[in-house]
C-alpha positions in Angstrom: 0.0 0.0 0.0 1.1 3.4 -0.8 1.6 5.6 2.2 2.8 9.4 2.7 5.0 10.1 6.1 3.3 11.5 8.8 4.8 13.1 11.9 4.8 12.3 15.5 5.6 15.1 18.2 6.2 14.8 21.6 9.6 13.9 23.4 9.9 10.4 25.3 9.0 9.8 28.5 11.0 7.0 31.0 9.5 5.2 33.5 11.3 2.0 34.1 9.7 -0.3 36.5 12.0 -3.7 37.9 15.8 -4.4 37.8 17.7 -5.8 35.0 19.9 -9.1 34.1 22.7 -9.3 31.9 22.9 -12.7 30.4 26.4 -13.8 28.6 26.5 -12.4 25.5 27.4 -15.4 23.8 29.0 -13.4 21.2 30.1 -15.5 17.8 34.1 -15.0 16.8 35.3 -11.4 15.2 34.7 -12.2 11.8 32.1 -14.7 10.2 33.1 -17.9 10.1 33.9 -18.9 6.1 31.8 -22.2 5.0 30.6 -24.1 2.0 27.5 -22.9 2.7 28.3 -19.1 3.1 29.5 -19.4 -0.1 26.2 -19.3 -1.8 25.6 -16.1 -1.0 26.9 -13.2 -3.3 26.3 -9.9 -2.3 26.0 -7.0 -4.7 25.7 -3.2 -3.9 21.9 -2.2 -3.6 22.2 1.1 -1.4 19.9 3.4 -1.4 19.8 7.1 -0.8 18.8 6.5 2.8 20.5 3.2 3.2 23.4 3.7 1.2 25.1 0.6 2.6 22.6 -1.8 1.8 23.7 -4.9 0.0 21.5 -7.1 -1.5 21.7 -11.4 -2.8 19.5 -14.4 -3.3 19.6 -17.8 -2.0 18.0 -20.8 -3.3 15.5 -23.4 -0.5 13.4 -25.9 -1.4 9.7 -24.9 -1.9 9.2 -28.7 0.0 11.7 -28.6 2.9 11.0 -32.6 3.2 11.9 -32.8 -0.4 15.4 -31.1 -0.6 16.5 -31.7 -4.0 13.1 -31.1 -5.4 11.9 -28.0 -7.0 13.9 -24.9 -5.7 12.4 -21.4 -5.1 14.6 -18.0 -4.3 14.5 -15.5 -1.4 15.4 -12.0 -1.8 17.9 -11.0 0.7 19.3 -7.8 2.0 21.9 -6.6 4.4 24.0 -3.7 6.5 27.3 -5.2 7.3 28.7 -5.2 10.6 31.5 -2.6 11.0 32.7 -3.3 14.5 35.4 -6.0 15.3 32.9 -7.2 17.9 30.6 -9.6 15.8 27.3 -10.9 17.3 26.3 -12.4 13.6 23.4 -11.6 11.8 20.1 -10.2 12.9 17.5 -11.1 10.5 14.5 -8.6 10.9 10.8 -9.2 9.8 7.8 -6.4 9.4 5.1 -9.1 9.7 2.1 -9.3 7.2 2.5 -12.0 6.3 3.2 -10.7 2.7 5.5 -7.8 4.5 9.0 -7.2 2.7 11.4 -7.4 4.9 14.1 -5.6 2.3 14.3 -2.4 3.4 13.9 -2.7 7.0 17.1 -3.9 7.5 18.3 -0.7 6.2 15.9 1.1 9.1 16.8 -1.0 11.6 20.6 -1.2 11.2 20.2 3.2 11.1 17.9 3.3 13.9 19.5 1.1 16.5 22.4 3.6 18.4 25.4 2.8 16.4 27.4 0.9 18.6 25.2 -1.7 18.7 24.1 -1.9 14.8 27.5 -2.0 14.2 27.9 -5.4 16.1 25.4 -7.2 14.0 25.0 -8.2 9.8 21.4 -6.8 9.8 19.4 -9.0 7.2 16.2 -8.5 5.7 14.3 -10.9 3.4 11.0 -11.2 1.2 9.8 -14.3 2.9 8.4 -16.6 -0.1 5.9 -15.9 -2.6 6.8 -12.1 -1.4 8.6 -9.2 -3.7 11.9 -9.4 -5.5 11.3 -13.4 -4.0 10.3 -16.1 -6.8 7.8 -16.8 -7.6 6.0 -14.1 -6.1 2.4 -14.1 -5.8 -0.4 -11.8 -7.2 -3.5 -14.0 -7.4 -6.2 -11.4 -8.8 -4.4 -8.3 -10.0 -6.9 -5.2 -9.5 -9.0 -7.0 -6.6 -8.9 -4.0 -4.7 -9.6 -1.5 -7.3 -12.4 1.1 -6.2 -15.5 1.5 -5.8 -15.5 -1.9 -4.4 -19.2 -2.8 -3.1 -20.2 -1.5 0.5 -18.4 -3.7 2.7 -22.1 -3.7 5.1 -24.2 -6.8 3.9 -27.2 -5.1 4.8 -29.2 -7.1 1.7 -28.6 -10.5 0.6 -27.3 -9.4 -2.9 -24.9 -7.3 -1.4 -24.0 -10.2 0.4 -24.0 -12.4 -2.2 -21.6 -10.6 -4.0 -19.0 -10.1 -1.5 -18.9 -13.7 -1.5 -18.6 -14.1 -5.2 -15.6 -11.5 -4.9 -14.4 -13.5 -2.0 -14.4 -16.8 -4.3 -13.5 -15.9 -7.2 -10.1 -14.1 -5.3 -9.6 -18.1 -3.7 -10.4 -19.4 -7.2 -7.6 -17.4 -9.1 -5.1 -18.1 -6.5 -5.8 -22.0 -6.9 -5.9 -21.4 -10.6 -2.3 -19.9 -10.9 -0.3 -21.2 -7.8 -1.8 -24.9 -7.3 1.7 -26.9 -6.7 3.4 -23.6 -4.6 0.1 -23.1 -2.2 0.6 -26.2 0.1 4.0 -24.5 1.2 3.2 -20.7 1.8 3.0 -21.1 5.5 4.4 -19.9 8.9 6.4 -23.3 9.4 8.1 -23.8 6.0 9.1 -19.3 6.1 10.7 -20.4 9.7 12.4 -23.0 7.6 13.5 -20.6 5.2 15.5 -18.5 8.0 17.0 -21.4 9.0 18.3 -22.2 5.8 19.4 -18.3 5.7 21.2 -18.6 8.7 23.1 -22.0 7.5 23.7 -19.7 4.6 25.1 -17.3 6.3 27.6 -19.2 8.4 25.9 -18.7 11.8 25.9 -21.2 14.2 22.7 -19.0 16.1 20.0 -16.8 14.6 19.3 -13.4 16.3 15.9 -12.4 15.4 13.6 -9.5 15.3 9.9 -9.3 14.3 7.2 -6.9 14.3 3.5 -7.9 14.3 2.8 -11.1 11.9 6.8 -11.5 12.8 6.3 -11.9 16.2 4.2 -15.5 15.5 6.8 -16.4 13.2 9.8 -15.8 15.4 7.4 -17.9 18.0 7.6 -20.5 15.5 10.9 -20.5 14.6 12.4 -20.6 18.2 9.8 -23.8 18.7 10.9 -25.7 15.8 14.9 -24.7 16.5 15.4 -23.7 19.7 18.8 -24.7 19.9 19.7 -22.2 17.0 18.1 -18.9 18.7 20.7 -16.8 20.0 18.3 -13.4 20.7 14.8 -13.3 20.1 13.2 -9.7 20.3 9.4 -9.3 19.6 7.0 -6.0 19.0 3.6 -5.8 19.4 2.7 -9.7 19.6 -0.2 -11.9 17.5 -2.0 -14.2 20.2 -1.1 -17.7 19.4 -3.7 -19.0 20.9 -6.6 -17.4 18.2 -4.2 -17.7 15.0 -6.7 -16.6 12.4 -10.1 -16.4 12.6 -10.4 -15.9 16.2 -7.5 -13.0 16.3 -9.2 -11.2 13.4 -12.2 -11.2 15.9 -10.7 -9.7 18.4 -8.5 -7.3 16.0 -12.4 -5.5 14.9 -13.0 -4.9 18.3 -9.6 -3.1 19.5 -10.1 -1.4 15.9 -13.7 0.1 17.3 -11.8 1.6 20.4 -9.4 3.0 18.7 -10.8 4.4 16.4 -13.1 6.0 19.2 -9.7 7.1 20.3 -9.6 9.1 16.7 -12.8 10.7 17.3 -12.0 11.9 21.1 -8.8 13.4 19.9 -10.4 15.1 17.1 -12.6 16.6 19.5 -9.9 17.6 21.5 -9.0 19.5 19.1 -12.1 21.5 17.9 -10.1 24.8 17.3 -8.8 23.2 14.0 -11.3 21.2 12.7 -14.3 22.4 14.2 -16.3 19.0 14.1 -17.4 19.6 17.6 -16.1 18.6 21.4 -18.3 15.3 21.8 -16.8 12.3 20.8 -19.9 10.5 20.2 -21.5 13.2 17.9 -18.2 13.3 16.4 -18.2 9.5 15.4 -21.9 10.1 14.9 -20.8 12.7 11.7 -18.3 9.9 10.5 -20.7 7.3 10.1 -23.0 10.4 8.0 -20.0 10.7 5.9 -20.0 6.8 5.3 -23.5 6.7 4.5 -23.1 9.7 1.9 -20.2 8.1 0.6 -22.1 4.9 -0.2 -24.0 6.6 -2.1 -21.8 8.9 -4.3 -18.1 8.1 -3.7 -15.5 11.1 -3.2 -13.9 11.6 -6.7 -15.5 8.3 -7.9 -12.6 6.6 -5.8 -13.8 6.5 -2.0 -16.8 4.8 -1.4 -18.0 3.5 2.1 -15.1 0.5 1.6 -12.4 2.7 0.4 -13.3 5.1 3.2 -13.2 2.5 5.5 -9.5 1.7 4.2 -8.4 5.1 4.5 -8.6 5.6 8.0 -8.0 1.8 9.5 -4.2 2.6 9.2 -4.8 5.2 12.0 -5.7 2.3 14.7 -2.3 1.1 13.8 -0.5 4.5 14.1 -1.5 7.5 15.4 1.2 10.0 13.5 -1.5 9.3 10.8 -4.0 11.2 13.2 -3.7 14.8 11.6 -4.1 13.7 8.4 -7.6 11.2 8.5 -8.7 14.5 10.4 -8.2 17.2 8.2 -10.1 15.0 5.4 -12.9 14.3 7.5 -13.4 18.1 8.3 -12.6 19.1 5.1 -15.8 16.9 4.0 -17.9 17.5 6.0 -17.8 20.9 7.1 -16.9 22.6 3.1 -17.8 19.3 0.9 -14.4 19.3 -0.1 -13.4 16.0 -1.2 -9.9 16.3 -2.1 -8.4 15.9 0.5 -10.2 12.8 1.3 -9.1 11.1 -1.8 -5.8 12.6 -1.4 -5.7 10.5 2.2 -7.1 7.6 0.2 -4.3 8.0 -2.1 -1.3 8.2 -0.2 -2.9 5.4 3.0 -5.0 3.0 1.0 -4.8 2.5 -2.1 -3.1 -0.6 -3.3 -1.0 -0.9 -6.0 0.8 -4.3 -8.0 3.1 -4.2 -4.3 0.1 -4.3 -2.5 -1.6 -6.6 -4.5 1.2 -9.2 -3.9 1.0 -8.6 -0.3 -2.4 -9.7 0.2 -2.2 -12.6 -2.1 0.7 -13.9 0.5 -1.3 -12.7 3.4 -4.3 -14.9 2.5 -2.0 -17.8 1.1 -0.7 -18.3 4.1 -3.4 -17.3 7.1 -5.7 -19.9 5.2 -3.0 -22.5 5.4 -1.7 -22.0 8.8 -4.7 -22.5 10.5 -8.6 -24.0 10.0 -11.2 -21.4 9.0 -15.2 -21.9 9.0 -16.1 -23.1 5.9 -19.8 -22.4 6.0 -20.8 -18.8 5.4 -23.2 -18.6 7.7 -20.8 -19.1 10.3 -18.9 -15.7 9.4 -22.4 -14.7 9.0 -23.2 -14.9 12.7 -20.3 -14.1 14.2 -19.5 -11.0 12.3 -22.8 -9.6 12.7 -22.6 -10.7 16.2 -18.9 -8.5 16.8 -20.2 -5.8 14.2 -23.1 -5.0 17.0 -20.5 -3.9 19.4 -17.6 -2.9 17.2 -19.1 -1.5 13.3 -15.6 0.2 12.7 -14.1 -2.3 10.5 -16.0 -5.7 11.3 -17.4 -6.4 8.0 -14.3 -4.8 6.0 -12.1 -7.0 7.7 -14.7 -9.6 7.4 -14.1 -9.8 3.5 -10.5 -9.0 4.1 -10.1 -12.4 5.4 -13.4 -14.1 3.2 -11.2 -16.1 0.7 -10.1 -18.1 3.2 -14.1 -20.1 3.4 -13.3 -21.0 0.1 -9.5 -21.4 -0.2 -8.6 -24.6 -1.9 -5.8 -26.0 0.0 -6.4 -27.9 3.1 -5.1 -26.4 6.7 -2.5 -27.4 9.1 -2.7 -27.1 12.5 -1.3 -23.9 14.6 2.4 -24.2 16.0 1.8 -24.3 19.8 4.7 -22.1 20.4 5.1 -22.7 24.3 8.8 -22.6 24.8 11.3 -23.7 28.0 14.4 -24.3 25.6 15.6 -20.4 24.7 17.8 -18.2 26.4 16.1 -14.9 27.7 13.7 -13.6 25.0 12.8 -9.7 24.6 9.3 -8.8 24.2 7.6 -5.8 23.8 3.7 -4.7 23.9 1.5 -1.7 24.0 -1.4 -2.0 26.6 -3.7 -0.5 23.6 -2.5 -1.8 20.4 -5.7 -2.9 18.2 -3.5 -4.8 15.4 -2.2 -7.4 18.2 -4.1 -6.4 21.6 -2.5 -6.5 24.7 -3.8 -9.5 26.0 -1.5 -11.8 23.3 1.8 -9.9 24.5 0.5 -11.0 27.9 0.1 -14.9 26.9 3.0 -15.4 24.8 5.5 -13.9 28.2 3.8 -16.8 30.4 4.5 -19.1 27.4 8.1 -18.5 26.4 9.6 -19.6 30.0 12.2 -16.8 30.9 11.0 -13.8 28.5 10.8 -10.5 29.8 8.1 -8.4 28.6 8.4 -4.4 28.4 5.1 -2.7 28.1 4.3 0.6 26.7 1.5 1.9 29.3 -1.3 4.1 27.5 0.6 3.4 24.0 -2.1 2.3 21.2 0.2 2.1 18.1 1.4 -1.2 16.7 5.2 -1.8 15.8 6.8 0.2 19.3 10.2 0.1 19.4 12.8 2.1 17.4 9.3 4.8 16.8 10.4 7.7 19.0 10.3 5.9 22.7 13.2 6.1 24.1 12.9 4.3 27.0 11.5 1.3 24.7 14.4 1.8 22.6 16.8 1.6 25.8 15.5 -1.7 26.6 16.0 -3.2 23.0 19.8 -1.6 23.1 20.6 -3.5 25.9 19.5 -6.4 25.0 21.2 -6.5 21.7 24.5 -4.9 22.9 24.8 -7.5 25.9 21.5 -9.5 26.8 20.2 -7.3 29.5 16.9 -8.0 30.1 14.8 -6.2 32.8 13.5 -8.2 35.5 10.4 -7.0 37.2 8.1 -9.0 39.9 4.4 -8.6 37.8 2.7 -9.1 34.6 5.5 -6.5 33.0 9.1 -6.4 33.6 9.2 -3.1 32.7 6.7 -0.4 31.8 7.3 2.9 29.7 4.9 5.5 29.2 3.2 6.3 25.6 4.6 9.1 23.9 1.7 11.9 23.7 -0.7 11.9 20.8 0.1 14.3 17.9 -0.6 17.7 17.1 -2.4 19.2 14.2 -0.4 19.7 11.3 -0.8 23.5 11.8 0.9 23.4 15.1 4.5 24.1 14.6 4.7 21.3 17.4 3.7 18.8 14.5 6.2 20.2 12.2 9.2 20.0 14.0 8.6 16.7 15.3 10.5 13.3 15.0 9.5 11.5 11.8 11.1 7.9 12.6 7.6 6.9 13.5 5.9 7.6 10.5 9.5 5.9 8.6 9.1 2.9 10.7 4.7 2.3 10.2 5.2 2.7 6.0 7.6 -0.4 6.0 5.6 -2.4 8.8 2.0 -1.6 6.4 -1.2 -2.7 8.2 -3.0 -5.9 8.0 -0.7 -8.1 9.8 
């Protein structure tokens, strides 16, 4: 999805609850070690003009990892080289999705981190399979998401019918094109995959770090190779215990509160877009602006769907804030709707990237995991959540739709409980809607020995490395030495939220950090 920056003001605030361990740092030798396998793996010069030390390869696995020397697929690799004569070895990063590209974070990550620590680590990034400059890549249904796509609200049976039409013939053309590659685009055979990268690599241990989707696959990975984890740091965590159907439940309600939480700051903020002071006559207007849009989309682009697109990347990141606002008012207080398709534009629409994403995301949450396969099921239950939570229930409803229909059979989710790993690093916003609280929460008392940092009153998704620095403290540590903090409740450690944005028009909101808004375009939303 196409996304423009947006900017987050407000300086971090430190509170820093329990004491702290330092485990050995199990550090690997100076330089890599030189093997057959590491070999494989030619890096050319890729840098770009904010990474400009970005070096790029490919590596060959098997598309069956119990088949070996049967057909062979390639990953897209990229990497920031360690410059320090300490060497920790590599630190393959994720963004989640699934279907995230993982190319350019490494580039972010290895800038972000303080120097001295980057500088200890290879920082890799890959397109996990079926994903980007990875082959074959997928893109099922080129166009799916073209607008005006049909009101996402069944509210008649032929609306209904239709969304599950769409829904099938999006399964249908995936099945069509990718029959023999579908069976292996899946959480366990992507951990795979980075276990291959890390034999290719030379490592005897994998340090790790994923974001959303990422954290369940890090999960994963650490379950089926626990042996090979060196450092395992995850952000804003998936519930393992509801992977798909049940987490994309409980993903529309968070979605409903926070987007309540877009409407009370809106009204907080009255003087600039004078939509009014009550948050409930606020969301009250939004819901108008749906209902008009339904009718006669902005710019024949935004309908009630695309509408609905625009402004669910502002649960995930509230930098985005100023921007869904100043559309809004714009529409409805002068009937101006460029700026509304401007918004749709730069936060929604989805392009040939985009469809590729979402033809990975669906290949592989309908494989990981069983799905109802009568639609009355969705039916129910989605009209059941929609009563409570109407923000994005029945968007995300269809979002997830092909997977009723999808035409491979499902394995069962990796129980990721863990007592084999060396102290793992988790962090978790108390009001993140993407992966809610409550998942960070059950995956600390199932990795034995994690430590979870939580950011209290924080409701953006993908924490550290955003702006916080006390979060970011905690993640130094860990990486530089494994210091972990060690507290006596729920939360080893808990940092305060940054505070929510300004209007653009402040010159608060100009002059603020923009590493958050760098950080949410290369995470995306979905995952």
């Amino acid at each position: 999805m196409r996304k423009r920056a947006a900017v987050l003001c407000g300086a971090a605030a430190v509170v820093v609850a329990g004491t702290l361990t330092a485990v050995p740092a199990d550090a690997s030798p100076s330089h890599p070690p030189q093997t057959a396998r590491a070999a494989q793996l030619t890096w050319k010069k890729c840098g770009t003009d904010d990474y400009p030390t970005l070096q790029c390869a490919s590596l060959k696995v098997p598309l069956d990892h119990a088949r070996p020397r049967g057909r062979q697929i390639t990953l897209a690799l990229s990497r920031v080289p360690h410059t320090s004569s300490t060497y920790q070895g590599p630190l393959l990063v994720n963004p989640g999705g699934p279907g995230g590209s993982g190319l350019s974070l490494a580039g972010f990550v290895a800038s972000a981190l303080p120097k001295a620590v980057a500088s200890q680590y290879d920082v890799v990034g890959f397109d996990p399979r079926g994903v980007g400059k990875s082959t074959p890549a997928l893109d099922c249904r080129p166009g799916h998401f073209d607008p005006v796509r049909p009101d996402s609200l069944p509210l008649s049976r032929p609306v209904e019918r239709a969304g599950v039409q769409r829904a099938k013939a999006f399964a249908a053309a995936c099945g069509s094109k990718y029959a023999s590659v579908l069976p292996f685009l899946n959480t366990p055979d992507t951990a795979r995959d980075m276990d291959a990268i890390r034999r290719a690599l030379g490592a005897r241990k994998l340090n790790y770090f994923g974001y959303s989707y990422g954290t369940y696959l890090g999960a994963v990975y650490a379950k089926l190779f626990p042996e090979r984890v060196r450092r395992l740091v995850l952000d804003s965590i998936v519930d393992p215990s509801g992977v798909w159907y049940e987490d994309n439940l409980a993903q529309d309600r968070a979605f409903d509160d926070r987007h309540r939480a877009l409407m009370a700051w809106i009204g907080e903020h009255d003087a600039t877009y004078h939509l009014g002071t009550d948050p409930g006559r606020i969301e009250a207007r939004w819901y108008a602006m749906r209902t008009a849009l339904a009718k006669q989309p902005a710019g024949g682009t935004v309908g009630a769907s695309e509408l609905e697109d625009t402004f669910l990347p502002g649960g995930y990141y509230n930098g985005y804030w100023p921007y869904l606002a100043e559309a809004f008012a714009a529409y409805v207080n002068d009937g101006d709707t460029e700026p509304l398709v401007d918004a749709y534009a730069n936060f929604a629409a989805v392009d040939a990237s985009g469809d590729n994403g979402y033809s990975v995301y669906t290949a592989v949450q309908c494989r990981d995991a069983a799905w109802p396969r009568t639609w009355s099921r969705w039916r129910a239950d989605n009209w059941a959540v929609y009563g409570k939570a109407p923000f994005m229930t029945w968007n995300n409803a269809w979002y997830n739709a092909p997977c009723a229909f999808w035409p491979t059979s499902s394995l069962r989710p990796v129980d990721v409980a863990n007592r084999k790993l060396p102290p793992v690093l988790l962090f978790q916003a108390t009001n993140d809607a993407a992966t809610p609280y409550e998942g960070g929460a059950l995956v600390h008392r199932m990795l034995r020995g994690s430590s979870l940092v939580v950011e209290q009153g924080g409701g953006n998704h993908g924490i550290t490395l955003s702006g916080n620095a006390c979060l970011d403290d905690h993640l130094a540590r860990y990486l530089a030495d494994g210091t972990v903090p060690r507290g006596s409740g729920e939360a080893d450690a808990v940092c305060a939220a940054l505070p929510d944005p300004q209007p653009l028009s402040t010159e608060a909101a100009a002059s603020g950090a923009a590493r958050g808004s760098t950080l949410h375009r290369l995470l995306g939303f979905r995952g």
